[in-house]
Each structure stands twice: as structure tokens, then as C-alpha cells.
C-alpha positions in Angstrom: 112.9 114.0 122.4 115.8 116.5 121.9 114.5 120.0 123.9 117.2 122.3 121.9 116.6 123.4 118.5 120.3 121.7 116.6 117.9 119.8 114.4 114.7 120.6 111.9 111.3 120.0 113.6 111.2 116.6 112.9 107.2 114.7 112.1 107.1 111.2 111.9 108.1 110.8 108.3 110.0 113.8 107.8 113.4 112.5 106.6 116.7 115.3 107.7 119.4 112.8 107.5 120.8 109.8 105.4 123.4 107.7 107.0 125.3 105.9 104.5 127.9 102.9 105.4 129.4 101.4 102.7 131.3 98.0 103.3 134.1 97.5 101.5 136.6 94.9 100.5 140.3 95.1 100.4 139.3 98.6 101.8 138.9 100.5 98.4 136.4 98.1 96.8 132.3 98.7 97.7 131.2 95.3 98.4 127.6 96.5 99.8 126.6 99.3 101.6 123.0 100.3 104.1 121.6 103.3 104.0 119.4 104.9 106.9 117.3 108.0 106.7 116.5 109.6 110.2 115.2 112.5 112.0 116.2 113.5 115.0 112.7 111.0 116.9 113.4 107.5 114.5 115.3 106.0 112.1 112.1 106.0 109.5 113.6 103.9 106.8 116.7 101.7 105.9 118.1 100.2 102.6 121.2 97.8 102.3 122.5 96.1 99.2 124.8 93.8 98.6 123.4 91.1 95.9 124.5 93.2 92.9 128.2 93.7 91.4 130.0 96.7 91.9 128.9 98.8 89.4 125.0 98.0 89.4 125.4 99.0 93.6 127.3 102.1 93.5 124.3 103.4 90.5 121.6 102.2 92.8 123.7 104.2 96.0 123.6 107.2 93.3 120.2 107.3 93.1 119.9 107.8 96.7 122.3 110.7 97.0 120.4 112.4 94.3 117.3 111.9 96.3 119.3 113.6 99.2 120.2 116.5 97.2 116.6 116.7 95.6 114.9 116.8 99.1 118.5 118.7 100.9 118.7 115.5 103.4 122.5 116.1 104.6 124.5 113.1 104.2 126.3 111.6 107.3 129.1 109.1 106.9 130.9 107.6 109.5 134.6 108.1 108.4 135.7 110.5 106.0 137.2 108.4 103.1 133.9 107.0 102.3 133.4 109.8 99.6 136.7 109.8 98.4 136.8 105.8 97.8 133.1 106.2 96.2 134.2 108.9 93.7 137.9 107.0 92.8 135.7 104.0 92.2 132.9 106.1 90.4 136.0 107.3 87.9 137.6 103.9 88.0 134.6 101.8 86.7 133.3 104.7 84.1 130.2 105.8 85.4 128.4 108.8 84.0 126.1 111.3 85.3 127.4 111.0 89.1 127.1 114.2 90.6 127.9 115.7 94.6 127.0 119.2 93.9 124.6 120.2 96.3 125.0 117.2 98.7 125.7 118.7 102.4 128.4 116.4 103.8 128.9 115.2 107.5 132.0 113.4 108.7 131.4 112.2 112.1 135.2 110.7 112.5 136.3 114.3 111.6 133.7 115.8 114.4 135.1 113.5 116.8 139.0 114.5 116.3 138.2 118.1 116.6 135.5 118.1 119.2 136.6 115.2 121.5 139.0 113.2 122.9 139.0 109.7 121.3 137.3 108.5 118.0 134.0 106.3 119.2 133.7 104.5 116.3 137.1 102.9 116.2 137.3 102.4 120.0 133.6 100.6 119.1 132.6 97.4 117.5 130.3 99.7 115.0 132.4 98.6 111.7 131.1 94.9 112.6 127.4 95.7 113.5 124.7 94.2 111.7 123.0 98.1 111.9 125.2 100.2 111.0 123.1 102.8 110.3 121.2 102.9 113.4 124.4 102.8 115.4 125.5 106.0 113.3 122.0 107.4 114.0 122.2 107.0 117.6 125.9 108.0 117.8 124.6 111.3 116.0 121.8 112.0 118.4 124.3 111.6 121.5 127.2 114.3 120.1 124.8 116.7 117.8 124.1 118.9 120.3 127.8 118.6 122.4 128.7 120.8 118.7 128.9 125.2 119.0 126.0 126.4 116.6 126.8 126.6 113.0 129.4 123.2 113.0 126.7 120.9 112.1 
């Protein structure tokens, strides 16, 4: 376990972070996506989808983030686009009642630029992994506390 205090005091089931990694086709359509919610001792749950159409998936992956803003589990992404292409396709296919206030946002890629000297993830083979989540949840673990107080 972590000795410094950049986290939450994490118990077993105690969920402070949801990694989200969409996949997407023709890079602007979601074609699936996994979820994994984390504290800073497990990786306590993942979700993926990708059986539904576009529409029926991005609902379902709103329904998560309002149970991150409910319970304030900051959101972790691996590039920073990923918002931007969920709310152009949010607008583009008509859905109501999508909301981001309140959700706390990290960008690893843009932590990464500022804080070291290459990107990880595209020097990696992450975007192919089978676990994406987990690999962002690891990756997280390894820089978080590299960051001065107050940046994450």
C-alpha cells in the first residue's frame, strides 16, 4: 500500500475513482467502452459494453457518470478527447437529460505532457489491451504521487 496521503483512506469496497475507456470507431464514434472503479489497494469492480447500438451505450455510460457525481468518484480518462467526442455524440444523437456538472475530471495524457517527459500511453500498447481499465488504474497508482499537492 501507498504510505503518503495523495489519495482518500481507501477500505475494501470504498470506490474513489472510475476509469472510463471508451473504444471508438472511425475515432469519433463510441463502439463500446469498460469502465473500472478503484481505490488506491484494488480495482473493486469493472463494467464493459459493447452488445448495444450507440445510443442505448452512451445512456447506460450516463448512468454511470451520474453515479460518480452522486457518490463524488472523480472520473479518470486516459486521453483528453474522450469527453469532448462523448458530449459531440451526446448532441449529435439527441439525448436528453445528460449532465457533467459536478463530475471532477482527470486527464492522465494531459498530466503526462505537463509533468513528464514522454506520453506512456501512446509509447504503450494500452489502446489494444484487453484491460483497459486496470492498465489506467495501475498507470495511476505509479504517477499519482510523482504530482505537487493540489494537481490531482
Amino acid at each position: 500500500m501507498i504510505d503518503n496521503k495523495w489519495f482518500c483512506e481507501p477500505d475494501e469496497q470504498r470506490e474513489c475513482w472510475c476509469f472510463l475507456f471508451p473504444q471508438l470507431k472511425d475515432n469519433s464514434v463510441i463502439d463500446g467502452w469498460e469502465i473500472g472503479y478503484g481505490n488506491p489497494s484494488k480495482l473493486t469492480r469493472k463494467i464493459k459494453n459493447k452488445k448495444q447500438n450507440e445510443e442505448q451505450m452512451i445512456r447506460e455510460l450516463l448512468c454511470e457518470l451520474y453515479h460518480c457525481r452522486k457518490k463524488c468518484i472523480t472520473l479518470i480518462t486516459y486521453a483528453y478527447d474522450v469527453l469532448l467526442i462523448l458530449r459531440t455524440r451526446i448532441i449529435l444523437l439527441n439525448i436528453k437529460d445528460a449532465c457533467f456538472h459536478g463530475i471532477k475530471h482527470i486527464c492522465i495524457e494531459k498530466l503526462l505532457e505537463e509533468y513528464f517527459l514522454c506520453n506512456i500511453i501512446k509509447s504503450s500498447t494500452m489502446i489494444e489491451s484487453s484491460n483497459q481499465a486496470e492498465v489506467l488504474w495501475n498507470l495511476f497508482l505509479k504517477i499519482g504521487p510523482m504530482f505537487p499537492v493540489g494537481v490531482i
